[in-house]
PyMOL CGO cylinders between C-alpha atoms (Angstrom):
from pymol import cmd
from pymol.cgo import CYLINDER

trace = [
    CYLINDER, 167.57, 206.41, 276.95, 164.72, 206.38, 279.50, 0.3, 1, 1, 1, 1, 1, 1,
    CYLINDER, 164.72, 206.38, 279.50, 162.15, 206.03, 276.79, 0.3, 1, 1, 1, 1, 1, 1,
    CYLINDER, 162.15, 206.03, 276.79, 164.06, 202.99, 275.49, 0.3, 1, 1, 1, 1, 1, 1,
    CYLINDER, 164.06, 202.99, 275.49, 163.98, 201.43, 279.04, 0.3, 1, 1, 1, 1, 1, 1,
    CYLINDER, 163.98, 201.43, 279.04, 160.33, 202.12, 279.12, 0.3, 1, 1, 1, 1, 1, 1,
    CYLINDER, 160.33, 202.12, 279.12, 159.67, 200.29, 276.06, 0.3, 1, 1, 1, 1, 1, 1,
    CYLINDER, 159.67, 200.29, 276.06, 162.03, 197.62, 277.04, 0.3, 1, 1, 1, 1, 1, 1,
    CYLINDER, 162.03, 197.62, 277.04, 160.26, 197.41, 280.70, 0.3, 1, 1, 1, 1, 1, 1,
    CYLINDER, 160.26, 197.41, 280.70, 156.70, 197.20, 279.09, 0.3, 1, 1, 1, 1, 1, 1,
    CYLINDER, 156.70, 197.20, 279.09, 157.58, 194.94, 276.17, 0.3, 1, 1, 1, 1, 1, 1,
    CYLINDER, 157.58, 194.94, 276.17, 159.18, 192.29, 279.25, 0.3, 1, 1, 1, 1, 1, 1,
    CYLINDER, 159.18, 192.29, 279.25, 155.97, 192.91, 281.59, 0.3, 1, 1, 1, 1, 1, 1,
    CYLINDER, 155.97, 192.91, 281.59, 153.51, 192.64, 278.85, 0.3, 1, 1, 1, 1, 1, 1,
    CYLINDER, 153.51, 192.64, 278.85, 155.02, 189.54, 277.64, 0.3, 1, 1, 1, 1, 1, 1,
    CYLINDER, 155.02, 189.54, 277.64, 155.34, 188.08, 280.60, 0.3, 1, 1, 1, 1, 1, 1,
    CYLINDER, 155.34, 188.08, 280.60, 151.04, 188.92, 281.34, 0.3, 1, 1, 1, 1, 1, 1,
    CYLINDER, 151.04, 188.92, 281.34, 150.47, 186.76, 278.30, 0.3, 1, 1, 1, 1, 1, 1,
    CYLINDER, 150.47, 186.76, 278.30, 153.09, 183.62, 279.22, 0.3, 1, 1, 1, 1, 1, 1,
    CYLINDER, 153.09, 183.62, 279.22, 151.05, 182.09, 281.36, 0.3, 1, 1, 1, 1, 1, 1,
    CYLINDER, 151.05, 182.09, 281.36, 150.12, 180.28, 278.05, 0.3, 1, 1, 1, 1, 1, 1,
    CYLINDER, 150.12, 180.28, 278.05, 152.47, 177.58, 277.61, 0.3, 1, 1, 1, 1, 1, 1,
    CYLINDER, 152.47, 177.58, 277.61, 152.21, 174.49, 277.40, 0.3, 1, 1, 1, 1, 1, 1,
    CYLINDER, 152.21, 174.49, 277.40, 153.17, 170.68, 276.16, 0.3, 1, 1, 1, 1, 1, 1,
    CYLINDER, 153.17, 170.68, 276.16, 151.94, 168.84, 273.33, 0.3, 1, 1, 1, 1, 1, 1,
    CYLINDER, 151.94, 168.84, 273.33, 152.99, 165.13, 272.90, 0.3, 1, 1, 1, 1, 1, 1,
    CYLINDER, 152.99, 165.13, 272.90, 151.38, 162.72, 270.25, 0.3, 1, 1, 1, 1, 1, 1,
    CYLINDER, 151.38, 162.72, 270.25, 152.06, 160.21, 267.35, 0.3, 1, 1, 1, 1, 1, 1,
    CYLINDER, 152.06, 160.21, 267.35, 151.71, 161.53, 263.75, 0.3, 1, 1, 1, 1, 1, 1,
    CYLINDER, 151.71, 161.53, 263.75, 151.09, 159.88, 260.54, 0.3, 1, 1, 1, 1, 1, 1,
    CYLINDER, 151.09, 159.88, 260.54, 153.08, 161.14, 257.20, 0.3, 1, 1, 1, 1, 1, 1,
    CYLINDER, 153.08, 161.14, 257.20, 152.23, 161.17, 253.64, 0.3, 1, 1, 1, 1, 1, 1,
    CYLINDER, 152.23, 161.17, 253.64, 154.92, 161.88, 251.20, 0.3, 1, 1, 1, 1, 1, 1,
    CYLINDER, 154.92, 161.88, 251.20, 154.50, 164.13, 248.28, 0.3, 1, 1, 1, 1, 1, 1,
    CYLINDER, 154.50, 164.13, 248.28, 156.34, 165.31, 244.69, 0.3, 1, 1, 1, 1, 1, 1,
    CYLINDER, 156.34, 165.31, 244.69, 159.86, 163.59, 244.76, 0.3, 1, 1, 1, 1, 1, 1,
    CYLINDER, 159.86, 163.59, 244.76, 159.55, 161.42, 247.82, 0.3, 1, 1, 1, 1, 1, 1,
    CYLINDER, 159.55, 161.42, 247.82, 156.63, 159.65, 247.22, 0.3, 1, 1, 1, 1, 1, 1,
    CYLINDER, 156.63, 159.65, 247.22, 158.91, 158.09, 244.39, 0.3, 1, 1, 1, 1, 1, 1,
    CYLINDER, 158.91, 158.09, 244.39, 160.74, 156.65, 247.24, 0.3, 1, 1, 1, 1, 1, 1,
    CYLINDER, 160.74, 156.65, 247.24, 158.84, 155.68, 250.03, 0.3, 1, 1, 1, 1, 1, 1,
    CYLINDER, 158.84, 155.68, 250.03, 155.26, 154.67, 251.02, 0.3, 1, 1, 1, 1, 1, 1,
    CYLINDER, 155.26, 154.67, 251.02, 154.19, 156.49, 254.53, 0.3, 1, 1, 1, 1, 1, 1,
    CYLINDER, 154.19, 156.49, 254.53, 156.01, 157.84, 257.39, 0.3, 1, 1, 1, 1, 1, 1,
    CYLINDER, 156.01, 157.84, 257.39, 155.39, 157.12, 260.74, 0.3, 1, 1, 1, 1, 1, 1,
    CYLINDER, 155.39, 157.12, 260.74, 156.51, 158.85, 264.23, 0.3, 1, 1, 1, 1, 1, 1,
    CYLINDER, 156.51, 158.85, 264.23, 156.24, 161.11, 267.17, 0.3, 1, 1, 1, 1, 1, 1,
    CYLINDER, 156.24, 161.11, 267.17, 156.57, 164.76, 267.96, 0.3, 1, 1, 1, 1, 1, 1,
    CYLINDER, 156.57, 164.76, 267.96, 156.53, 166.95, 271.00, 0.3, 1, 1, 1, 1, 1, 1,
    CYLINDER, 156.53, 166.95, 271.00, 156.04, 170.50, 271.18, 0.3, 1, 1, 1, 1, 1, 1,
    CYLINDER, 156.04, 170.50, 271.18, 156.26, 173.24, 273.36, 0.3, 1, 1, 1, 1, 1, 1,
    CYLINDER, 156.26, 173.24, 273.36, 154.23, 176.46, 273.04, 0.3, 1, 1, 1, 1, 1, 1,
    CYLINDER, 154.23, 176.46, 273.04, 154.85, 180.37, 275.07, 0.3, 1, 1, 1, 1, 1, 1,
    CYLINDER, 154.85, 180.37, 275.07, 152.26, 182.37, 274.96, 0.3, 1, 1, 1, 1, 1, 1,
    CYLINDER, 152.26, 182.37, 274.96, 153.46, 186.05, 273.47, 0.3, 1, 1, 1, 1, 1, 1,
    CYLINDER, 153.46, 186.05, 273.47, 149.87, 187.80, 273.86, 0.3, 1, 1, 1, 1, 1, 1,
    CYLINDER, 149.87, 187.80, 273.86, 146.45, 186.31, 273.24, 0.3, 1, 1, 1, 1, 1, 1,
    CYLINDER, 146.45, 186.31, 273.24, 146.79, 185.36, 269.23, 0.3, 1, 1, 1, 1, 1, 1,
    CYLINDER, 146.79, 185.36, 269.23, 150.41, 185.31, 269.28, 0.3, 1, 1, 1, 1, 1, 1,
    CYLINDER, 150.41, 185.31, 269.28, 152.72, 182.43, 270.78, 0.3, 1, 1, 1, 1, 1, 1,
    CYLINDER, 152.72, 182.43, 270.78, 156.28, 180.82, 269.86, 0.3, 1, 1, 1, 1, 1, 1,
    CYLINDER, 156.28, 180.82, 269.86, 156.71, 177.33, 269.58, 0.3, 1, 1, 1, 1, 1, 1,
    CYLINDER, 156.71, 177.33, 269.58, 159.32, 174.75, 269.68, 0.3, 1, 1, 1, 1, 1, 1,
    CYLINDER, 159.32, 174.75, 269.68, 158.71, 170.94, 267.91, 0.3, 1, 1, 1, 1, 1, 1,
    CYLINDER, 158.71, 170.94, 267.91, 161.00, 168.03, 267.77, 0.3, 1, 1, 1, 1, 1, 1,
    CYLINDER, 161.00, 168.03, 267.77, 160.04, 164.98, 266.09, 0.3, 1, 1, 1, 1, 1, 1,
    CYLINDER, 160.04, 164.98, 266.09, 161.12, 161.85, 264.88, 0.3, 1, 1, 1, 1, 1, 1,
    CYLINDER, 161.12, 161.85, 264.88, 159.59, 160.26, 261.37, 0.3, 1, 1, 1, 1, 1, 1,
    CYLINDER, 159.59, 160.26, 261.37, 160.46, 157.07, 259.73, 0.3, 1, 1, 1, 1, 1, 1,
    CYLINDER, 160.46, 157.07, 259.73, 159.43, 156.59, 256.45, 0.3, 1, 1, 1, 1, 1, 1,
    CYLINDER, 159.43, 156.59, 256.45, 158.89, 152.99, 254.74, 0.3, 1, 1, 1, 1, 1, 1,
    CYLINDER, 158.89, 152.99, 254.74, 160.78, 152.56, 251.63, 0.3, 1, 1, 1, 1, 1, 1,
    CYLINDER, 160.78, 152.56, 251.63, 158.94, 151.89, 248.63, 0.3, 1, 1, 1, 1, 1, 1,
    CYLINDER, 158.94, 151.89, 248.63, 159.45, 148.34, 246.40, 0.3, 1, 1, 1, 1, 1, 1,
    CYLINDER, 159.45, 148.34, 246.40, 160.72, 148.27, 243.29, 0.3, 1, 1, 1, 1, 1, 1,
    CYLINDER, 160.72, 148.27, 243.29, 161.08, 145.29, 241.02, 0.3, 1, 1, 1, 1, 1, 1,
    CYLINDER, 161.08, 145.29, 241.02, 160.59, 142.98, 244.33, 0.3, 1, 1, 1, 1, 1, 1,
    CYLINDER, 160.59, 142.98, 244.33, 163.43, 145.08, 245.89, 0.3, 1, 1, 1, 1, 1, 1,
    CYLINDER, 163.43, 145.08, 245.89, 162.51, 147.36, 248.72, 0.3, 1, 1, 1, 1, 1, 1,
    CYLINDER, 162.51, 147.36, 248.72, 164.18, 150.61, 248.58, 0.3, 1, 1, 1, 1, 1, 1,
    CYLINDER, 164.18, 150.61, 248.58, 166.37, 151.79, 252.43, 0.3, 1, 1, 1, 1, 1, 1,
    CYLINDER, 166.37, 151.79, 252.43, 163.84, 153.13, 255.24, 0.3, 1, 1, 1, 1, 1, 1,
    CYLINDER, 163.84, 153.13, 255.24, 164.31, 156.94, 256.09, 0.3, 1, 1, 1, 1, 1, 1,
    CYLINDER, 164.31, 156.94, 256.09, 164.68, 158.51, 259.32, 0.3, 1, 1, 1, 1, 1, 1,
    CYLINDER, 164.68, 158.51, 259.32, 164.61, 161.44, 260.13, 0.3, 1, 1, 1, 1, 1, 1,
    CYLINDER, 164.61, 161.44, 260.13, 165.33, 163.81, 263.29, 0.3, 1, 1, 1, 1, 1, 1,
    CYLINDER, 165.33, 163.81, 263.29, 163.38, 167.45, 262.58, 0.3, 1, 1, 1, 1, 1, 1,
    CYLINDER, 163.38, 167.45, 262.58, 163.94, 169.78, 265.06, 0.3, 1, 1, 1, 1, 1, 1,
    CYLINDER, 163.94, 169.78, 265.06, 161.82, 173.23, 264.37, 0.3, 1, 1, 1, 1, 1, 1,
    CYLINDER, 161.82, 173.23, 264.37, 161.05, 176.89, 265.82, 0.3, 1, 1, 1, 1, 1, 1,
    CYLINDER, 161.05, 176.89, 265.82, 157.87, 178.99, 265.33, 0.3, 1, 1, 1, 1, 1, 1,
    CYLINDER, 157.87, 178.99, 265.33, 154.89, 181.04, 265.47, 0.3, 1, 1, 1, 1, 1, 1,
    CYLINDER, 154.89, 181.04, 265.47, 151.61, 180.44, 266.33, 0.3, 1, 1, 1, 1, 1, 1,
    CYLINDER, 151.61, 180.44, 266.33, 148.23, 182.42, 265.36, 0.3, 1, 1, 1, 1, 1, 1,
    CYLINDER, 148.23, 182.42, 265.36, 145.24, 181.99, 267.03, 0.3, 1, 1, 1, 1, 1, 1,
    CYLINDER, 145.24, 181.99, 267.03, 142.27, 183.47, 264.82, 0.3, 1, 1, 1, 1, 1, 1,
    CYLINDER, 142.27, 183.47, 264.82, 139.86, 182.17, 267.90, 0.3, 1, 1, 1, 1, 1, 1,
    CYLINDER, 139.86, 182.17, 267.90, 140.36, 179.72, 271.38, 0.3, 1, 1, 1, 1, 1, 1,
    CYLINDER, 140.36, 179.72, 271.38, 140.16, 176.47, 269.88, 0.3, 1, 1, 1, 1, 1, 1,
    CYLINDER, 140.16, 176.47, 269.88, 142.24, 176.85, 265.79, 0.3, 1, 1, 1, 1, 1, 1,
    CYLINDER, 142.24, 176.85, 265.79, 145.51, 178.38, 265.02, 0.3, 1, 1, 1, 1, 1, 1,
    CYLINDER, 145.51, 178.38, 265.02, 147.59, 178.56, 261.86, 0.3, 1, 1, 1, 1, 1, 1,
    CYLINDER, 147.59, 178.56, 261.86, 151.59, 177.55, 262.26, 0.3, 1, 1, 1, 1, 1, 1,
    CYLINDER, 151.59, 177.55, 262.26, 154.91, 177.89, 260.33, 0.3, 1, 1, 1, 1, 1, 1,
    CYLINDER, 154.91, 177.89, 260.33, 157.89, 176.76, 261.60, 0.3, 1, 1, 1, 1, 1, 1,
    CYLINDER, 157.89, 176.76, 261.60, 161.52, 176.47, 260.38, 0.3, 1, 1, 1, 1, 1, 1,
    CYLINDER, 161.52, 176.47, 260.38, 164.28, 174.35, 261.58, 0.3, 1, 1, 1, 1, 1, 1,
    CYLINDER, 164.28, 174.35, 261.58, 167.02, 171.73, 260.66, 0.3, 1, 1, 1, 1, 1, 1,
    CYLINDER, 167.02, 171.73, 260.66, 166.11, 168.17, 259.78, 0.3, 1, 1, 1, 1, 1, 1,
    CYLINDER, 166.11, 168.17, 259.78, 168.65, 165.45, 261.02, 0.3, 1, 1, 1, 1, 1, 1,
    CYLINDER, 168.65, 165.45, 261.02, 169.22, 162.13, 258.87, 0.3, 1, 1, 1, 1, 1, 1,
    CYLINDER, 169.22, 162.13, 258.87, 168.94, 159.33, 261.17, 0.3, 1, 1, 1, 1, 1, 1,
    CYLINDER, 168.94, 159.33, 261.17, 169.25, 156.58, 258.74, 0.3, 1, 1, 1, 1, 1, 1,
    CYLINDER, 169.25, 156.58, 258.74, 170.12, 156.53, 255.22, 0.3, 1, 1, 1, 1, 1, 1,
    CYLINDER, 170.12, 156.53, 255.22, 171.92, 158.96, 253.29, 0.3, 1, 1, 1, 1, 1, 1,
    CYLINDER, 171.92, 158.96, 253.29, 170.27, 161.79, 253.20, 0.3, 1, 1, 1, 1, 1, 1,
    CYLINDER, 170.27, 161.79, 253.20, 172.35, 164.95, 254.10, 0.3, 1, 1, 1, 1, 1, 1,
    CYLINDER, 172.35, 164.95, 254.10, 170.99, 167.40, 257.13, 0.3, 1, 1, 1, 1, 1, 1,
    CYLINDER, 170.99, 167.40, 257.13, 168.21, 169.92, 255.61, 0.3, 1, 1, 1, 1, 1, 1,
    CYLINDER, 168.21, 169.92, 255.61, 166.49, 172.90, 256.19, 0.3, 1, 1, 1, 1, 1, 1,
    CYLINDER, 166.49, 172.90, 256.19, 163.17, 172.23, 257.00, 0.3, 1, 1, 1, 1, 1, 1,
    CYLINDER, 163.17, 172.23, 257.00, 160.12, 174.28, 256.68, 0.3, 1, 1, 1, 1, 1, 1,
    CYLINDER, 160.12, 174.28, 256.68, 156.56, 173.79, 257.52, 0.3, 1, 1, 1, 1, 1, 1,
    CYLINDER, 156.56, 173.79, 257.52, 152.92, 175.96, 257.34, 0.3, 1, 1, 1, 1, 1, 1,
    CYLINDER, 152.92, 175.96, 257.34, 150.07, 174.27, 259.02, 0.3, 1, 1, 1, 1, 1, 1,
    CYLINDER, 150.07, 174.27, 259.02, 146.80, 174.25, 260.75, 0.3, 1, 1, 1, 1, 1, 1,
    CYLINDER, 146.80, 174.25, 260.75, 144.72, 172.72, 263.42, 0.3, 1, 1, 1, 1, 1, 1,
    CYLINDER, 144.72, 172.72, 263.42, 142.21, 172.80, 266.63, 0.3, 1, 1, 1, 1, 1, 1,
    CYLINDER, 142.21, 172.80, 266.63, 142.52, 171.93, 269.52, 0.3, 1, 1, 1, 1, 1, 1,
    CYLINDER, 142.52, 171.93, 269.52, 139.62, 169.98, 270.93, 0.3, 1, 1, 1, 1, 1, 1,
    CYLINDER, 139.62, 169.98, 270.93, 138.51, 169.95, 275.09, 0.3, 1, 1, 1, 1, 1, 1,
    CYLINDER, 138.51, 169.95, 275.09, 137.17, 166.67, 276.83, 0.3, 1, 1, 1, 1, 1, 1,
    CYLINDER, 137.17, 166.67, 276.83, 134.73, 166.59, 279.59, 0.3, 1, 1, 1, 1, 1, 1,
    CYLINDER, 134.73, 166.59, 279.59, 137.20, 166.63, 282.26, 0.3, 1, 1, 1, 1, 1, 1,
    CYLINDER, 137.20, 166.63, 282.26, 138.79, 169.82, 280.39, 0.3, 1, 1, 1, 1, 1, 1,
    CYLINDER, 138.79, 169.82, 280.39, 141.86, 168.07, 279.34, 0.3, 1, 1, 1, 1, 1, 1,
    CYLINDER, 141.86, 168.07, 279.34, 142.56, 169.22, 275.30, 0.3, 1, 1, 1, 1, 1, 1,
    CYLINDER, 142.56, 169.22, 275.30, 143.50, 166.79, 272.53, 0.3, 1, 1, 1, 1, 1, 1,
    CYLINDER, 143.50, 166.79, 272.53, 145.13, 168.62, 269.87, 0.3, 1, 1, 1, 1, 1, 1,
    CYLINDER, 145.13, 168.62, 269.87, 144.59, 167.54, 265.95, 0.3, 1, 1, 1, 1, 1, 1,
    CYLINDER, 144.59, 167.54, 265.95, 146.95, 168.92, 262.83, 0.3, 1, 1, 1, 1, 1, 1,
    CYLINDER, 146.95, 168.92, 262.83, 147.37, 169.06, 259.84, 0.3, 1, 1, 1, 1, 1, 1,
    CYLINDER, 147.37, 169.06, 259.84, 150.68, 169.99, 257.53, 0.3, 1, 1, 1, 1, 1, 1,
    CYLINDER, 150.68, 169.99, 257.53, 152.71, 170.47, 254.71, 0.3, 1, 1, 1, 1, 1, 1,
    CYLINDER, 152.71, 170.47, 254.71, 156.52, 169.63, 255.56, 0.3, 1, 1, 1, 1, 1, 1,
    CYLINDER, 156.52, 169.63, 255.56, 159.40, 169.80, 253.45, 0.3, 1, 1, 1, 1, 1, 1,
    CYLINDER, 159.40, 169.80, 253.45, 163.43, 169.32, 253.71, 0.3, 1, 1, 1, 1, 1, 1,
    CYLINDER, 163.43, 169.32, 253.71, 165.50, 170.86, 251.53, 0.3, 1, 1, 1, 1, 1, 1,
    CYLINDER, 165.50, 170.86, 251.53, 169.26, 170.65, 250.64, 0.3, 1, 1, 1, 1, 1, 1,
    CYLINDER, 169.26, 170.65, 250.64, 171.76, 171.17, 248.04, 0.3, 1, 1, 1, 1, 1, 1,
    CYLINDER, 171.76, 171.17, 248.04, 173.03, 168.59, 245.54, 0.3, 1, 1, 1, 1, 1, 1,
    CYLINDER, 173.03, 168.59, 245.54, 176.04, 169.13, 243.65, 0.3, 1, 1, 1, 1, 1, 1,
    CYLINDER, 176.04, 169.13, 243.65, 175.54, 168.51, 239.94, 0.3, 1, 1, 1, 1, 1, 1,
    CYLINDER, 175.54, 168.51, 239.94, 179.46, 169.81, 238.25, 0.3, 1, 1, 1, 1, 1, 1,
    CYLINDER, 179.46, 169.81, 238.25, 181.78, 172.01, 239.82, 0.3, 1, 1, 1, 1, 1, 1,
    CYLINDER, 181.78, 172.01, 239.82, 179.66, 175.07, 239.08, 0.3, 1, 1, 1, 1, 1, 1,
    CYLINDER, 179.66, 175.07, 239.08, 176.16, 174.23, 239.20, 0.3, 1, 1, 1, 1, 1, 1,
    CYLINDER, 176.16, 174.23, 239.20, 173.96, 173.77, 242.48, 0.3, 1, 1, 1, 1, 1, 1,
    CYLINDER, 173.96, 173.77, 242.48, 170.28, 172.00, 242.26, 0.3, 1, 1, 1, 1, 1, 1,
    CYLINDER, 170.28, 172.00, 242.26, 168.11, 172.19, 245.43, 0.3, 1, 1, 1, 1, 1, 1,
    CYLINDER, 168.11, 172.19, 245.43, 166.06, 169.08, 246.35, 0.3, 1, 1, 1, 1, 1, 1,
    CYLINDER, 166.06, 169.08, 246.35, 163.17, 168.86, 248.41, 0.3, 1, 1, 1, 1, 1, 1,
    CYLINDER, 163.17, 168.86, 248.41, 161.48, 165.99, 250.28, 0.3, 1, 1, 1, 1, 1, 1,
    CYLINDER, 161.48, 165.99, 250.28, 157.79, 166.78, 251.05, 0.3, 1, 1, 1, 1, 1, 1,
    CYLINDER, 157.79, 166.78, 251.05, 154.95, 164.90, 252.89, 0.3, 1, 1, 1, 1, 1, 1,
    CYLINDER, 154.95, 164.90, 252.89, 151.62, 166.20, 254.39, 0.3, 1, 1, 1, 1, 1, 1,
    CYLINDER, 151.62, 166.20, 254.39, 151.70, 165.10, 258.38, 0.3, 1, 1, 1, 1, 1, 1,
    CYLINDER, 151.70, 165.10, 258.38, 148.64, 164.50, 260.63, 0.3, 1, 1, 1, 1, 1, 1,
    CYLINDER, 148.64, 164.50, 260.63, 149.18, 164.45, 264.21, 0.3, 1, 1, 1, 1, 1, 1,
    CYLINDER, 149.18, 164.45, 264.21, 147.11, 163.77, 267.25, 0.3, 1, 1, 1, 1, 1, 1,
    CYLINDER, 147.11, 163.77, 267.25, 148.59, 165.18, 270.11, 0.3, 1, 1, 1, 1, 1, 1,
    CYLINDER, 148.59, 165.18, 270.11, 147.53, 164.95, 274.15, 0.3, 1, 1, 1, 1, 1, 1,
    CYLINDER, 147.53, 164.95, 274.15, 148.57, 168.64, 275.61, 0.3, 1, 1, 1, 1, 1, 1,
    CYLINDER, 148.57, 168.64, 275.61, 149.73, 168.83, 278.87, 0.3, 1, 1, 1, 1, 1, 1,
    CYLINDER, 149.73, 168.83, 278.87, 149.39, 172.50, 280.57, 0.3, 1, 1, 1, 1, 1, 1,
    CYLINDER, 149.39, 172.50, 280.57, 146.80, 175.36, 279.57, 0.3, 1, 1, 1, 1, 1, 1,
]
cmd.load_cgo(trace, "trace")
């Protein structure tokens, strides 16, 4: 029992020496769709913001919400709907050195508009982060992004379909 409080009391202190790594990143992002969805719309456009906790120096946990909205694509001189869509994410964060980092994150993605059904979302990336001459640091990403949820075909029979884009965001981050 007292080694299992000693863990506990070092895992919470050692934690908490590496926290004072958090911070806010807050940008616009640019989305372009992939496999099925490009059928469907052109580009996506939005916003994100995310937060980041430092776990130890190449470790933190992060937190994203955005909000996308894709342009429909035309058809025969019809346009097809607009999506929106509300993802909401957790994850990790690597840092191989100060300034890059490799991401995945997993969350639920919210329909906003249309009639698209609430997904699980999922999403590896990469990116840098980039410091200006007053020290402030712009961060720049790149990703793969996909929602997924179940159609049902008959009675018995499930199919899973997937809506994928590759996002680039540009992000101002507030904190250290």
């Amino acid at each position: 029992m007292k080694a299992k409080f000693l863990i506990l009391l070092f895992l919470v202190f050692g934690f908490k020496a590496y926290s004072q790594h958090k911070n806010i990143s807050v940008g616009p992002e640019i989305n372009i769709p992939s496999g099925n969805a490009s059928n469907i719309v052109i580009i996506g456009f939005g916003g994100y913001v995310k937060g980041e906790l430092g776990l130890s120096q190449k470790f933190s946990i992060t937190a994203t919400g955005s909000l996308t909205n894709f342009l429909g694509k035309k058809f025969l001189g019809i346009r097809s709907q607009n999506l929106t869509y509300l993802p909401v994410r957790l994850g990790v964060k690597y840092h191989p050195s100060e300034n890059s980092y490799f991401e995945g994150q997993v969350g639920t993605s919210f329909p906003v508009s249309g009639d698209s059904k609430t997904a699980f979302a999922w999403s590896p990336g990469l990116g840098t982060f980039l410091t200006t001459q007053s020290g402030n640091k712009l961060d720049f990403s790149l990703r793969y992004e996909a929602q997924t949820t179940t159609v049902q075909n008959t009675q018995l029979n499930k199919s899973y379909s997937s809506f994928g884009y590759i996002g680039l965001r540009f992000g101002y981050v507030f904190g250290n």
